[in-house]
N, C-alpha and C positions, 0 to 999 in steps of 0.2 A: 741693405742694398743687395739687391739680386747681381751676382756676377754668373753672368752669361759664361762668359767661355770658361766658367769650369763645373757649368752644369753638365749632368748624366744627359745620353743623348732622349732614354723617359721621359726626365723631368721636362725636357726642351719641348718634346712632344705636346705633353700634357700643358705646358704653359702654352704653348703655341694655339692649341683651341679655345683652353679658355681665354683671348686673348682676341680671338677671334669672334667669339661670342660676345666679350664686352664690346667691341666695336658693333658689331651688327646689334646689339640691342639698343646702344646709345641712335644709331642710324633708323631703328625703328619705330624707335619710342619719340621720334620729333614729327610736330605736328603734318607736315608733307607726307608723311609716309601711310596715313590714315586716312580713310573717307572722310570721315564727320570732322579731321581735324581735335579729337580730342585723345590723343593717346595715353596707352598704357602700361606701366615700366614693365611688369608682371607677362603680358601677354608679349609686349616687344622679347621681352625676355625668354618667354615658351617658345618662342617661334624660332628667334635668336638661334636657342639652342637646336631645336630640332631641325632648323636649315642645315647646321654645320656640322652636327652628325649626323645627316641624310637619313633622318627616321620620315618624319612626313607627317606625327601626330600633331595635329590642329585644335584648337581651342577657340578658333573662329574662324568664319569662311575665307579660306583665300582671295578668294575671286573678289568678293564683295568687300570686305574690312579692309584691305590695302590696298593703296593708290598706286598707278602704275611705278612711283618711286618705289615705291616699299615691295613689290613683286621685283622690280629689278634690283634690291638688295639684297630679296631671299633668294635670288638666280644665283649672284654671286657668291654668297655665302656658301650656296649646294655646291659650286664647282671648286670653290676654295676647301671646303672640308671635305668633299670627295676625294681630292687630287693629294688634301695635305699641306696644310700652310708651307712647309717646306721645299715642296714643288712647285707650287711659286714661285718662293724667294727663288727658286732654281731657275724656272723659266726668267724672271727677270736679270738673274747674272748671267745666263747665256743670251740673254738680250741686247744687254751690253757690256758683255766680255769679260766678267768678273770673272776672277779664281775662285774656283771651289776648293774649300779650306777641308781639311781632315775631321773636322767638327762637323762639317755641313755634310759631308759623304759620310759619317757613320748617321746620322740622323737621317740622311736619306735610304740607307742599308738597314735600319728599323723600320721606317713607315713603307717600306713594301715588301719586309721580310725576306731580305737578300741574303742567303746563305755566308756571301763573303764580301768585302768590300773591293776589290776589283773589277770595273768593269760596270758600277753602281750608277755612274755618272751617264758613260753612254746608256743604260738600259733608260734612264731616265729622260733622257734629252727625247730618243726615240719613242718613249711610251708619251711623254705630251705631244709629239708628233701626231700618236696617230689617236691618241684622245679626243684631238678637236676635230679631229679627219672622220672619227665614226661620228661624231657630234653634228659635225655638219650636212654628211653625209643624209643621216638619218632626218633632219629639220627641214634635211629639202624632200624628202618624200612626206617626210606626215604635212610639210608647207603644200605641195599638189595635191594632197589629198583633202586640206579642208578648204582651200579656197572656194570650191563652189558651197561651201556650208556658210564661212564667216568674209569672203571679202580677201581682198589680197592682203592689205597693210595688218589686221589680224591676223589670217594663216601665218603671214610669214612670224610674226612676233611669239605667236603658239607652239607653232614649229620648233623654233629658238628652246625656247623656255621648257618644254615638254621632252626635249631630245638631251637635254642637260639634268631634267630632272629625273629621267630613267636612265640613264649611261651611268650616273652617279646614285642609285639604287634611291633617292630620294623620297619619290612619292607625293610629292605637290602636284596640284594642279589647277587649271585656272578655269573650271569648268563651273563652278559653281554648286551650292545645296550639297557641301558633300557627297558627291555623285560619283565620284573619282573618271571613270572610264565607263560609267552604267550606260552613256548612251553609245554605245560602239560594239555595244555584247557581241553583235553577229558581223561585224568591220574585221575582214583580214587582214588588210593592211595595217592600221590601225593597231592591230591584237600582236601581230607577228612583228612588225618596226619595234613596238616597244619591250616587246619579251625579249629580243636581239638585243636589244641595247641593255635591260638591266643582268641577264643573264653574262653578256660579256663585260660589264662592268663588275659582275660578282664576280668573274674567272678570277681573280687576279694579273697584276700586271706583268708579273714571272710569266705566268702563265700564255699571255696574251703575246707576250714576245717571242715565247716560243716559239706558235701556231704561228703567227707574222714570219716567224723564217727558217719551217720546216722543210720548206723546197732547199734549201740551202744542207740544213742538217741533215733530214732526213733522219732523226731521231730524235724521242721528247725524254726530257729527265723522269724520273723516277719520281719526284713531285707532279710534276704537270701528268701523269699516267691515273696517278689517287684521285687528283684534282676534279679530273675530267668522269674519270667513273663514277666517282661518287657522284657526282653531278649530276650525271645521266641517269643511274640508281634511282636519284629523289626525287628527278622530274618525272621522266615513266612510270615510276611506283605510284609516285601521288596521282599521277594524271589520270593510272585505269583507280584507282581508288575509290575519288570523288569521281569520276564519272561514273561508274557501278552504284556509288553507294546513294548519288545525288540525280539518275536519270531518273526516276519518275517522280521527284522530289521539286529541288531548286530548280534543277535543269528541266522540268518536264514542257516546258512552255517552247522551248528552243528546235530546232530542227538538227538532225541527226550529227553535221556536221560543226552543228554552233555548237554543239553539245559538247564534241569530243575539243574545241577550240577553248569552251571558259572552262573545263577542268584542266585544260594544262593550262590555261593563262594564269589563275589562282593557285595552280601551285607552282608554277615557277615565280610567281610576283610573292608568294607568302616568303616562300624560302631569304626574301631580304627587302624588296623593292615597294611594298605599300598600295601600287595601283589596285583596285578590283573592277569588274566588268559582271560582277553579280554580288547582288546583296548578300552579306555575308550573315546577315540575319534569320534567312530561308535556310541556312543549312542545317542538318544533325548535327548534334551534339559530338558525333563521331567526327565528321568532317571538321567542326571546328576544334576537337582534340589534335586531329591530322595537322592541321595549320601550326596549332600550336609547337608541333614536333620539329614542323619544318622551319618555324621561326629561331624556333630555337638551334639545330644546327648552324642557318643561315648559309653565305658565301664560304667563299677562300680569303685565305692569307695572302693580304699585303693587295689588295681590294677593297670598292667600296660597298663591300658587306661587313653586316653583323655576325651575333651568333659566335657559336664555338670555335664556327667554320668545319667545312670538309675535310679537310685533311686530318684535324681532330678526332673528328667523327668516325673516318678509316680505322685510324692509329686507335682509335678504343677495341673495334671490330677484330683490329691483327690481332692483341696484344687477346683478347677473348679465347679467338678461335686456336692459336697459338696453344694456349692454357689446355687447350678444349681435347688437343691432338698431342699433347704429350711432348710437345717440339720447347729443346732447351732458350732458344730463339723466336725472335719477333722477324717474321720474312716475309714477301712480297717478290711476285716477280725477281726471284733468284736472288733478290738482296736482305739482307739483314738493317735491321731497325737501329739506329742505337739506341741505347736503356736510356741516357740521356733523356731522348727526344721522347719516350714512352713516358717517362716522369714528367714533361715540361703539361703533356697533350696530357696527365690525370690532374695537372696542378690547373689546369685552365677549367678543365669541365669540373671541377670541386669548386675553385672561385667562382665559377659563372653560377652553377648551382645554390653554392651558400648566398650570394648576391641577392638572386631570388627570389630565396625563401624569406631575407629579410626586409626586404621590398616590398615582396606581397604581402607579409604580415602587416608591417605598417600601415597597407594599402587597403587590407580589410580591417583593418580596427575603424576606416569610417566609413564601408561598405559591406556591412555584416552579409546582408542578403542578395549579394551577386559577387559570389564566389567563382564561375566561369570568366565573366566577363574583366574580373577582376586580373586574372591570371592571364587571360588571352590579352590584356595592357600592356601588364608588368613585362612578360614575354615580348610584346611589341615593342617597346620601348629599349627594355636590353638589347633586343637583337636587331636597335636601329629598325626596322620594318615599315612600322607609319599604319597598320591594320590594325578597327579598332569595331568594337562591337557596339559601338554607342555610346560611352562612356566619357570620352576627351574631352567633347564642349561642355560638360557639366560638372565639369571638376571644380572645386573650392582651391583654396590659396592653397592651400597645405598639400590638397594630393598634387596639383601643376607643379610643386617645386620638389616632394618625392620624383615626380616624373622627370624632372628637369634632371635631377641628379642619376635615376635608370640611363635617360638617354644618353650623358655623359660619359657615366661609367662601360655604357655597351659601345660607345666609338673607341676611348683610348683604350677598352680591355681593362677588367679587375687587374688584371698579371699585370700588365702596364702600369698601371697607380700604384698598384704594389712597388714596383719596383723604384718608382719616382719618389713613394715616401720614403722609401726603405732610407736607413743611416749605413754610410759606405763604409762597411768596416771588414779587415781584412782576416781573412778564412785561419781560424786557427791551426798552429802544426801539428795541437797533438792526436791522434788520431786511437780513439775508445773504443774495446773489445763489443764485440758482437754480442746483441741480447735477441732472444725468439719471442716473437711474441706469438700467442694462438691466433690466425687469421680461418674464417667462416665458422 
């Protein structure tokens, strides 16, 4: 018998999706939920999984293989794993009045990475506030924007569905032929609504609250400063990248200014979100190594991204150049690192790393001869993304449920599983001399 309230707030986590998964499988694995009416545990299951941690790898056409039930239960399942089964349960007790117990506010101080539990609850109430505010915001423009394509009672349902599935870095869509976004290559509207929504979906919700009420402050934390740079870093860097490296290439067909729009749409959608608006098949081997880097970073902390995330990413950079400069200390903008946090940011890119390597391995013991494609998956999949070279709908039982288990472990974080299996045992007192060991 599982007792709930003396579970770790990990553990709760980590039961909390898969929890969410068996419901969305059982819900899509029944006949309604399928065109043809003959469903299948296996694919309810792939799908399951990849709605709830907003990766977006397919095994069959959305558009086509699921009934409009069954797209309205992978809507749900996106906004529910995006948000965090717990944010829910939250929205609903502020629904009706419920107390938020001290269990529910440290689980809630994990799944958006809150520094402290003070103040955990208001950030929360306000960030589903404006969750469903950029949400709707956004469904009413991409809604005016295809009504003259699809009809009103379509745009508006595409809107919906499309504005939840990029806010929540997701990556479905109901466009049909695996196409993702291919018909919109040269659509500003279209490119710019939904790079806005998965980008700010990727900030974090620390983050987002910040910017929500810098007029107020007038200053951003020392997190949301990394957050944002880094950010900026990945997308500029990658955007002149692949547009350099892919203008007379992928991009050579496109006009000067669609040019400069699908290298930054592909690399701010790599970086976590899955959409593409150019066949990723057309590109160098260099571009799609590019991809692979950015998948692998991914988002921020306490966001619906994958990846090591940014702030990680920074925290390697400090701790490098740090080394590099002779400085006894990790610093930044005038502040110092704790060692702590320098240990926590080499235990995740080690985890995420060994993850990996034994994922992929698995993964080419039954695909000896696509080694690229192979790794740009595994990558995909860890880092939640939903970008794939080809590869997904052709999977056998065996690699869909490898993947099943990448996807998983890239929503609640190796560190996170870790710490949910870990046995609670309390820190020995006695404390053993210093050994050297030779490091380089």
């Amino acid at each position: 018998m599982i007792d709930i309230a003396q579970m770790s707030p990990s553990r709760l986590l980590v039961l909390s999706f898969a929890a969410l998964i068996l419901v969305g499988t059982i819900l899509l694995a029944t006949p309604m939920a399928v065109q043809d009416g003959q469903p299948d545990w296996l694919t309810a299951l792939f799908t399951a999984t990849s709605a709830t941690c907003i990766t977006g790898l397919v095994v069959v056409d959305t558009a086509t293989h699921w009934t409009t039930f069954g797209h309205i239960v992978i809507m749900v399942l996106i906004q529910i794993g995006g948000l965090g089964v717990m944010a829910f349960a939250t929205f609903f007790a502020f629904l009706f009045g419920w107390k938020i117990r001290l269990r529910q506010r440290l689980v809630l101080q994990q799944a958006v990475n809150y520094s402290t539990i003070g103040g955990v609850v208001k950030i929360f109430r306000y960030l589903l506030s404006i969750t469903f505010l950029i949400e709707a915001i956004a469904a009413l423009v991409l809604t005016l924007r295809w009504i003259p394509l699809y009809g009103f009672p379509k745009a508006v349902w595409f809107g919906v569905f499309h504005s939840i599935s990029a806010f929540n870095n997701a990556g479905f869509d109901l466009f049909g032929n695996f196409r993702s976004l291919m018909a919109f290559t040269t659509d500003v509207t279209v490119n710019l609504t939904f790079s806005t929504l998965f980008i700010a979906g990727g900030l974090g919700f620390i983050v987002l609250y910040e910017l929500f009420h810098y007029r107020q402050e007038r200053a951003l934390s020392l997190h949301a400063k990394v957050v944002l740079i880094t950010t900026a870093v990945l997308i500029f860097g990658g955007t002149a990248i692949i547009f350099v490296t892919e203008y007379h290439h992928a991009l050579q067909s496109l006009p000067l200014g669609s040019k400069l729009l699908a290298a930054y749409f592909q690399t701010a959608s790599a970086r976590t979100a899955g959409f593409v608006t150019v066949d990723l098949h057309s590109f160098f081997l260099s571009s799609q190594m590019l991809m692979i880097m950015l998948m692998f970073v991914g988002g921020s902390p306490g966001s619906t991204a994958g990846g090591i995330k940014t702030s990680t990413f920074a925290l390697l950079w400090i701790a490098i150049l740090s080394r590099l400069r002779g400085k006894r200390y990790n610093e930044i903008f005038e502040r110092r690192i704790p060692s702590n946090d320098m240990f926590m940011a080499l235990t995740i890119v080690v985890m995420y790393v060994m993850t990996f390597i034994i994922m992929s391995f698995l993964f080419i013991l039954t695909h000896q001869q696509d080694f690229l494609p192979v790794i740009f998956e595994v990558v995909s999949a860890l880092g939640t993304v939903g970008l794939s070279l080809g590869l997904t709908p052709s999977h056998t039982s065996l690699e869909q449920l490898l993947i099943i288990i990448t996807m998983f472990l890239g929503r609640v974080g190796p560190l996170t599983l870790g710490f949910a299996l870990a046995y609670n045992r309390s820190q020995p007192l006695i404390r053993y001399p210093e050994g050297k060991i030779m490091i380089g």
